[in-house]
N, C-alpha and C positions, 0 to 999 in steps of 0.2 A: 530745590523745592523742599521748604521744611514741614509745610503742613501735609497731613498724615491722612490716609483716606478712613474714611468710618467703620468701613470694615473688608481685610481686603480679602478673603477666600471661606471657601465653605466644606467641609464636607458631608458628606449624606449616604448612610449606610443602609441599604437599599435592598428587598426582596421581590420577587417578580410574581405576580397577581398567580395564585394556582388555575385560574383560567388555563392560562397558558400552558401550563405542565397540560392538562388535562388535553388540549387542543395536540400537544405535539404526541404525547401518548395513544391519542385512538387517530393518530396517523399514522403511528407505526405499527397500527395493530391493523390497519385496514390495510396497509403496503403488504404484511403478511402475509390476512387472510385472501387477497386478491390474487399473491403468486399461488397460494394453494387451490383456489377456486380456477385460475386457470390449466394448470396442475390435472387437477380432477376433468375439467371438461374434458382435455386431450383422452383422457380414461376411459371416459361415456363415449367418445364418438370410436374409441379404438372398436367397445363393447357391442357398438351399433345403436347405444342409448342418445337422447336428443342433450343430455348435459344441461349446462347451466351457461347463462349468458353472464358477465363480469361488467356491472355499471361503469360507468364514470367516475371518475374520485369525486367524492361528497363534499361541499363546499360546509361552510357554516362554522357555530359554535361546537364546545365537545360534545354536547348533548349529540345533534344533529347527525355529526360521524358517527360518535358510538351506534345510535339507535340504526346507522347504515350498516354498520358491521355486525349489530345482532342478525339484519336482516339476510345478510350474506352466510353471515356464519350456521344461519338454520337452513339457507337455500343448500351451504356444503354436506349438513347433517340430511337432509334428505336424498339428496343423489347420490353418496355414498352409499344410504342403505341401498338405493336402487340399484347402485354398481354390482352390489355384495351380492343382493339376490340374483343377478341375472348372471353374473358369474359362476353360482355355485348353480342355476338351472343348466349355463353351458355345459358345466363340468358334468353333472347329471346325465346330459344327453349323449356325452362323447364315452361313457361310460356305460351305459343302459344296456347299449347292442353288443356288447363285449359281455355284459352279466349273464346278460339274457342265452349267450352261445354257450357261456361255461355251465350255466345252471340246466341247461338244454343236454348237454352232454355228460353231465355228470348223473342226470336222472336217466339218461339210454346205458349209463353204466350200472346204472343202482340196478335197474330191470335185471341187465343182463343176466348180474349176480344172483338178482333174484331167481330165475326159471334154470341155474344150474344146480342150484341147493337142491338137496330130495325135502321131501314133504315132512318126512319125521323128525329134519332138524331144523324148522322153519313155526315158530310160534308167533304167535299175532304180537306178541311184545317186542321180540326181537326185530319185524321187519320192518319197523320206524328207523329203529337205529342203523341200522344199514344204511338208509337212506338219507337223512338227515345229517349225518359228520361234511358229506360232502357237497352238500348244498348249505352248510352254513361260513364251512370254512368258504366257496366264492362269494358270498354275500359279504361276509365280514374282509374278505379280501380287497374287492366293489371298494366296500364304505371308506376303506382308508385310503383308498387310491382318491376316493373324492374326495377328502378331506383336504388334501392335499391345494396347500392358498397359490400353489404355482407350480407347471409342470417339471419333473425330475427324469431324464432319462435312467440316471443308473437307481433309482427307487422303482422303475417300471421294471427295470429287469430283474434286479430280486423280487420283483411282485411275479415276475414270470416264472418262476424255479418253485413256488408254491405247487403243489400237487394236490385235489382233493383228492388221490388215492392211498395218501400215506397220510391218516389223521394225525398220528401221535407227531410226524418230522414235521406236518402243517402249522400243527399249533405250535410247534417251538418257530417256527419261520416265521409266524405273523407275528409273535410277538419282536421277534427283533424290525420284522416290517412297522408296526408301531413305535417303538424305539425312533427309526430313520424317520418316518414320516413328524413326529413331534419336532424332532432334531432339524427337520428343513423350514416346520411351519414355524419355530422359535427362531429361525436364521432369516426367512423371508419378511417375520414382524420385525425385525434388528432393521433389514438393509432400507423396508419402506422409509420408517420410523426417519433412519437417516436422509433417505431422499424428502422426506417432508421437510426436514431441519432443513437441509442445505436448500431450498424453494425458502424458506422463510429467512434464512439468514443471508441469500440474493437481494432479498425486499427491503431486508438493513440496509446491505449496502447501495440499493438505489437512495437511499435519504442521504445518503455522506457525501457531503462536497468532493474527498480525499480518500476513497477507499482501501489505497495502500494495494497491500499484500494478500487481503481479504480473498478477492477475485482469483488471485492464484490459488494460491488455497483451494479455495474454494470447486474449482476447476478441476484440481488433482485429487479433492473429497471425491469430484460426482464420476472422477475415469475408476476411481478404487469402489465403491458403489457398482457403479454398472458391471466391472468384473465380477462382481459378487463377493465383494472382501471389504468387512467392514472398515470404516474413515473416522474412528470413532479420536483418536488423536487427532487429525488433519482438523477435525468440528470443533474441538476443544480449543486447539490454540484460536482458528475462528474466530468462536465467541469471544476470546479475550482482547482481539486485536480488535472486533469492531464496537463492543463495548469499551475500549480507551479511546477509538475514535470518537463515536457515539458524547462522550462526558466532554473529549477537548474541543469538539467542534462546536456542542452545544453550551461551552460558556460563549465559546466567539462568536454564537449567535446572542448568545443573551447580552454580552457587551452591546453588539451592535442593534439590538432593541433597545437594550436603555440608553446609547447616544441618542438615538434616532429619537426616546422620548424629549431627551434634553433636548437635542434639538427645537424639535417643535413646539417645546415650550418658550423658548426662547422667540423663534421667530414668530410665535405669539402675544409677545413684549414689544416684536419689532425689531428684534436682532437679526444681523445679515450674515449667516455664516460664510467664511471666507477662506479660502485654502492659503497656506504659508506655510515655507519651506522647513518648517518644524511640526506639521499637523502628519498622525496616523490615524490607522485604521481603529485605534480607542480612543482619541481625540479630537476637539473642535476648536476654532477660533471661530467669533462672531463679535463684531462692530456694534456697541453700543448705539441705538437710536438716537438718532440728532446730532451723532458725538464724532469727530473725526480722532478721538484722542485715546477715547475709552474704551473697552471693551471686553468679553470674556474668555478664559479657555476652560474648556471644561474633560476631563481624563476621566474614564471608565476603565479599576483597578483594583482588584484585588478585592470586589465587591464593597466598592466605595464609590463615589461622583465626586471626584474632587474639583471645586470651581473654582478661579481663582481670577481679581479682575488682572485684567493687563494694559498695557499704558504703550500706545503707540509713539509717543515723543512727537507727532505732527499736533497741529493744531494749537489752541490756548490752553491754557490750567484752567479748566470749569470747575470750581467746588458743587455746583451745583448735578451737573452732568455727573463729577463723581459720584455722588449722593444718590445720584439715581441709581446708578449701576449697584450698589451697596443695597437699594431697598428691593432690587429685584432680587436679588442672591431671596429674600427672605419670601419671596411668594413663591419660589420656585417647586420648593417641597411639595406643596398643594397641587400644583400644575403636573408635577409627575404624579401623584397617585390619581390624576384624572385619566392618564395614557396606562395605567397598568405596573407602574413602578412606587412602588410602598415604599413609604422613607422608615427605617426602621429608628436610626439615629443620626440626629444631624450635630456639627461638630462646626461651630460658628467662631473664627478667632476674633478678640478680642480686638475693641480700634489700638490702632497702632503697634499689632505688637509682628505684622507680618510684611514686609514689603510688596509692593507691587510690581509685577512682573513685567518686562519689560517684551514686545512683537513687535517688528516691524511688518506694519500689513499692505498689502499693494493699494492702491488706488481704487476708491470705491467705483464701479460700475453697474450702472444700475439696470441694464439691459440682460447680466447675466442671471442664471437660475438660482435662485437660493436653495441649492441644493448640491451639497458637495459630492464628490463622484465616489463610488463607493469600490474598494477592491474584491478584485474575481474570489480572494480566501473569504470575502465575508458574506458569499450568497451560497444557501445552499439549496439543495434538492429538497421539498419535501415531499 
């Protein structure tokens, strides 16, 4: 065959609509906020509080998600406060009857002192202060015990070796009690912090096809956590492994949205895609309409579309049907930016300067679904 088709392949360098960033972003922000939100409720019902109910996943545009995830995300800012306060009224109360004994006995001691004194060394100035060291030291004793964001056995027991009868050894003891009680509440904010992380970076790896290694990890984060020893390594590498996931998974989704556009522009030409022993998971062949002869394949590569026609060897030499196939390659661009795929640069070879590729394609069947079967690597979780 001498004569040369018009034009035989295409390329098109191609960006994917910010729509979609946007759509896949406040779904992973909503996979997040939904493990924390469930998170929290388990918190409220420990507390005795009614919690938060956790919707259904938001269907729609990104508008739609996001404004679901404000909505969650102000329901978690609310019940938190609630947690916080009724926690700190818990703590209050389990605290109160203990204050109330020491301040109770520490004023039958003040007395006592008082009525052993003689009168001549007993001035109205003086008998405040008697009285007063050792009702402030259990007050100020109280307070730090409450402050306290989670209970500490060995903080209770230095709180126990306080004496309000030895003011000068009190105040140096509470101050090191202060010391401890900062030192647990700056460790307790550390292991939450991490248990929030590791809830939010579960919710990653529900969107990944391929999680890997994550989940282990992730598992030996949350047993170093619950001993009370921070995972602050164990999170780090985490984060690094399901962001490489996160980036490789989400081109082979974006591949397979812009086949999937190709596709369908095509079989809105009228082309039949057709599986043959050289088609992947970045590629298509589809049968020119009318044509037993002609037809295209089309690669999704390296953020390119590269088309190319292909020549079954069945059938007659149609100049015409080729010609067809050549005028479609030029509407095609148009037809992806109506599915969400912007041609950045198209990249048209010249007639004759490219050969036609040669597939052998099975036998048209017109019963089956024009729709090629798609591999378990290119669907994922969202």
């Amino acid at each position: 065959m001498n004569r040369r088709i018009l034009l035989s392949n295409s390329g098109i360098q191609y960006a994917i609509a910010a729509e979609r960033r946007r759509v896949e972003d406040a779904q992973r922000r909503w996979r997040r906020l939904a493990g924390r939100a469930t998170a929290l409720a388990d918190r409220c019902a420990s507390a005795g509080l009614t919690g938060i109910d956790v919707p259904a996943r938001p269907a729609g545009d990104s508008a739609a998600i996001s404004a679901a995830c404000d909505r969650l995300e102000a329901r978690c800012a609310t019940a938190m406060t609630e947690l916080e306060q009724a926690e700190t009224t818990q703590r209050s109360e389990q605290l109160g009857q203990a204050l109330r004994e020491v301040l109770a006995a520490a004023a039958l001691r003040a007395a006592a002192r008082a009525r052993t004194e003689t009168v001549d060394t007993v001035t109205e100035s003086s008998a405040p202060v008697a009285e007063l060291p050792p009702l402030d030291i259990a007050e100020r004793r109280a307070r730090l015990l409450g402050s306290l964001l989670e209970h500490s056995a060995e903080i209770d027991r230095a709180a126990a070796t306080i004496s309000v009868d030895d003011a000068a050894r009190a105040r140096l003891l509470l101050d090191d009690l202060s010391s401890r009680v900062a030192a647990a509440n700056a460790a307790t904010r550390l292991l939450r912090a991490e248990k929030a992380e590791i809830i939010e970076l579960r919710a990653d790896t529900d969107g990944l096809v391929d999680p890997g290694g994550a989940v282990v990890l992730l598992d030996r984060a949350e047993s170093e956590v619950c001993a009370g020893r921070s995972a602050a390594s164990l999170l780090h590498r985490v984060r690094q492994l399901i962001e490489e996931r996160i980036t490789l998974e989400g081109a082979a989704r974006d591949r397979s949205f812009v086949l999937d556009a190709v596709e369908a522009a095509l079989t809105e030409l009228g082309y039949a895609v057709v599986p043959v022993g050289q088609d992947t998971a970045d590629s298509i062949v589809a049968r020119a309409p009318g044509s037993t002869r002609y037809g295209l394949r089309a690669r999704v590569v390296d953020g390119e579309i590269d088309v190319r026609t292909v020549d079954t060897g069945a059938g007659s030499d149609d100049a015409a049907a080729e010609a067809a196939v050549c005028a479609d390659l030029r509407t095609l661009p148009e037809s992806l930016r109506q599915r969400g795929v912007l041609p950045e640069r198209v990249r048209q070879s010249p007639p004759g300067t490219a050969a036609k590729e040669h597939v052998a394609l099975p036998a048209p069947q017109p019963t089956t679904p024009n729709k090629r079967r798609r591999k378990p690597a290119e669907r994922s979780r969202e």
